[in-house]
C-alpha positions in Angstrom: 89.4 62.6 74.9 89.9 65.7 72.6 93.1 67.8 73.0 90.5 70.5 74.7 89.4 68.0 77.2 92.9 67.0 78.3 93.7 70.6 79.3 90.4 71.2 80.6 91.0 68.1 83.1 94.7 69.4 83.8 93.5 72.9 84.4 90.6 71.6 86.8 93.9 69.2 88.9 95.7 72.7 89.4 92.6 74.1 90.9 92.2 71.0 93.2 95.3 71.4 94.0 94.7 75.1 95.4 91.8 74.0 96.9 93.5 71.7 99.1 95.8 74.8 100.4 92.6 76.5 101.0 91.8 73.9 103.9 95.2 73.9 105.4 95.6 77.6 107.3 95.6 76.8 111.1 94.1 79.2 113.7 95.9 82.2 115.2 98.7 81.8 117.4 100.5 83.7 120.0 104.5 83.5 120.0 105.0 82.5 123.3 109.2 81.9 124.5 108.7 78.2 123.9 107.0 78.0 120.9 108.1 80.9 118.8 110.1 78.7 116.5 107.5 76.6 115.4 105.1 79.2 115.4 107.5 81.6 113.1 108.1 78.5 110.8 104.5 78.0 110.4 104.2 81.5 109.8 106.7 81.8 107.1 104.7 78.5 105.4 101.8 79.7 105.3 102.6 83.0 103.9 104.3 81.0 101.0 101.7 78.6 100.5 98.8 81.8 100.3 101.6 83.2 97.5 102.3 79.6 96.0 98.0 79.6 95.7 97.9 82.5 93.9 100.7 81.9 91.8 99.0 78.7 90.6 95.8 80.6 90.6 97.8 83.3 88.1 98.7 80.4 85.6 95.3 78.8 85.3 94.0 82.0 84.4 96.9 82.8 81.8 96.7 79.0 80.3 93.1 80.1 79.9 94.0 83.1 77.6 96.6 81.1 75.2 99.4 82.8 77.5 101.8 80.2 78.1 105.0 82.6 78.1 103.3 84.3 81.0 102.3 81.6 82.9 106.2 79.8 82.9 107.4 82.9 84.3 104.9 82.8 86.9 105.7 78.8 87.5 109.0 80.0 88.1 107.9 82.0 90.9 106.1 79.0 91.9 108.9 77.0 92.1 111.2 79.7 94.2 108.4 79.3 97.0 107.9 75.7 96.5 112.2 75.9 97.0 111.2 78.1 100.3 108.8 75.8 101.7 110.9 72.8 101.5 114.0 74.3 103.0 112.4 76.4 105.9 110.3 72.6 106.7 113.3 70.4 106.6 115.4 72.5 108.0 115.2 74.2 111.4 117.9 77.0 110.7 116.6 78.1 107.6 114.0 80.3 109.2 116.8 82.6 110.0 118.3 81.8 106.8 115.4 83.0 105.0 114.7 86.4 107.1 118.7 87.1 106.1 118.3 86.2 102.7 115.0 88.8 102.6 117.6 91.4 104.4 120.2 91.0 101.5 117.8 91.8 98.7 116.6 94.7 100.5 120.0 96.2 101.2 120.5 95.2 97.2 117.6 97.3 96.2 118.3 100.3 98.4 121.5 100.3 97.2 120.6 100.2 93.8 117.3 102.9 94.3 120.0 105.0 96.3 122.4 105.3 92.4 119.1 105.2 90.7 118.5 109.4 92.3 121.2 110.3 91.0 120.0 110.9 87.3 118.0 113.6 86.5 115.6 111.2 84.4 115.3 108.9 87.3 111.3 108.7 88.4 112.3 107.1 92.1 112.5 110.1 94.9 113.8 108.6 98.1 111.6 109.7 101.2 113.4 109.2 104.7 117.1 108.2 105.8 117.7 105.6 103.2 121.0 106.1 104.1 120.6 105.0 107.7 118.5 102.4 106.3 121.7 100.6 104.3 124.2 101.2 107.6 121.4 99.4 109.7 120.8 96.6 107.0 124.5 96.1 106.6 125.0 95.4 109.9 122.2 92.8 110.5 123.5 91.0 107.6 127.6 91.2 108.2 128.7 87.6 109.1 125.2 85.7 107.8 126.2 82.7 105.1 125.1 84.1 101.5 122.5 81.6 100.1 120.7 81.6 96.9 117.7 79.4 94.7 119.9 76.4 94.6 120.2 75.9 98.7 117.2 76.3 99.1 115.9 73.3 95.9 119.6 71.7 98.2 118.0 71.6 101.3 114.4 70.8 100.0 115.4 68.0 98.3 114.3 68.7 94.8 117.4 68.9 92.7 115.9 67.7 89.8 113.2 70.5 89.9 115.9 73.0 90.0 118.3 71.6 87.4 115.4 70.9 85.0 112.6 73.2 84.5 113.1 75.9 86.8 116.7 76.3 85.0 114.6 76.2 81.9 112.7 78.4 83.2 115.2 81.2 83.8 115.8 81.6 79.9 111.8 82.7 79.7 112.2 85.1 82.4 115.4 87.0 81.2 114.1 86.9 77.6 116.5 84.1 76.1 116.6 83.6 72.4 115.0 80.5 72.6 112.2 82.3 74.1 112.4 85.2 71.3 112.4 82.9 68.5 108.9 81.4 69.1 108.0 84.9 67.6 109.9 84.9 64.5 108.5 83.1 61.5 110.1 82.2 58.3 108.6 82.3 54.9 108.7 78.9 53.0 111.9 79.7 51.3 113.2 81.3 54.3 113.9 84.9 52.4 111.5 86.6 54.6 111.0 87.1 58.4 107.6 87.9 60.2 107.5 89.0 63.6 104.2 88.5 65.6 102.0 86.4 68.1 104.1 83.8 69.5 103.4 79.8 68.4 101.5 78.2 70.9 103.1 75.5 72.8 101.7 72.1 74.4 101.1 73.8 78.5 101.5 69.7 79.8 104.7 70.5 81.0 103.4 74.0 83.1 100.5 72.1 84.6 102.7 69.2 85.5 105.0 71.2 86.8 102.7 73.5 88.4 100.8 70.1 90.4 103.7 69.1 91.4 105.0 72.3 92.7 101.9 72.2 94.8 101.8 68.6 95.9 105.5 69.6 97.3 104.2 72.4 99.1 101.3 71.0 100.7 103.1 67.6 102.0 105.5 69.4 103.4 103.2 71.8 105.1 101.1 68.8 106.5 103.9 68.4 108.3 103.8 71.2 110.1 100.5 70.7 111.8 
């Protein structure tokens, strides 16, 4: 089997893999008083696996076009929801937990689009009582517990994703050297610098990661129905 093949047979896994998610949306349900929090869980999940499908979609399709910097900051994505999944499944609080954490990040960015209208340059214009907005949000959050990307890989049970390549990961997404020198190429004698495509590196370790992101989120989602 030729290099080509090999990737052609991992890309082809990935796609089984969203396939799979493609069978597992359950009918409508109505949130009646004594079901609403499985029915809210269930939700949540499939919301995240639709976005975990697409997101492995996304890096099939970047693979494709020699885009491997691309697709691991899209596999880190991946992974957050994979994180999500895990943590809302296992644990019946996190539900909550999660709604909070989405609370939080909005009273972060109207915080921040709030001192962003402040400078003549800015291209943001605020339309309604963003003010109002923050008061209500900061309320609704006061007194929650703080959680961030390692609870949730916690409570999931996948450390080792989180400590290995998602932390890799991070470096691609904030534009790390290590990231920024696959750009940089040295003459022989190292006197001379050229700047240009980036080397192309072996994608095994984002399609492995990818299927396994995916085999996370659909086993714990079987669980669910």
């Amino acid at each position: 089997m030729t290099k080509e093949q090999y990737h052609k047979a991992l890309h082809d896994a990935l796609d089984f893999c969203i396939n799979i998610g493609k069978t597992c949306f359950p009918p409508s349900a109505r949130i009646e008083q004594d079901n609403a929090p499985t029915v809210i869980k269930t939700m949540y999940c499939t919301s995240l696996l639709i976005r975990a499908m697409h997101k492995a979609h996304a890096i099939n399709l970047l693979l494709n076009e020699s885009m491997p910097d691309e697709a691991r900051i899209m596999l880190r994505v991946l992974l957050e929801t994979s994180f999500s999944v895990g943590a809302i499944v296992k644990r019946d609080d996190f539900s909550e937990k999660y709604v909070n954490d989405s609370k939080r990040q909005n009273l972060r960015y109207l915080k921040n689009l709030r001192e962003a209208t402040k400078y003549p340059e800015t291209m943001y214009k605020i339309d309604g009582p963003i003010d109002e907005l923050i008061e209500t949000l900061t309320k609704e959050v006061k007194g929650t517990e703080k959680i961030d990307v390692y609870d949730y890989a916690e409570q999931a049970g996948v450390l080792p994703l989180y400590y290995g390549p998602y932390s890799i990961l991070c470096s691609s997404v904030h534009s790390g050297s290590s990231d920024i020198d696959s750009y940089i190429r040295k003459d022989v004698d190292g006197k001379a610098f050229h700047v240009g495509k980036p080397d192309e590196k072996d994608p095994d370790l984002i399609y492995f990661t990818a299927m396994e992101s995916m085999k996370n989120i659909l086993n714990w989602y079987a669980t669910l129905t």
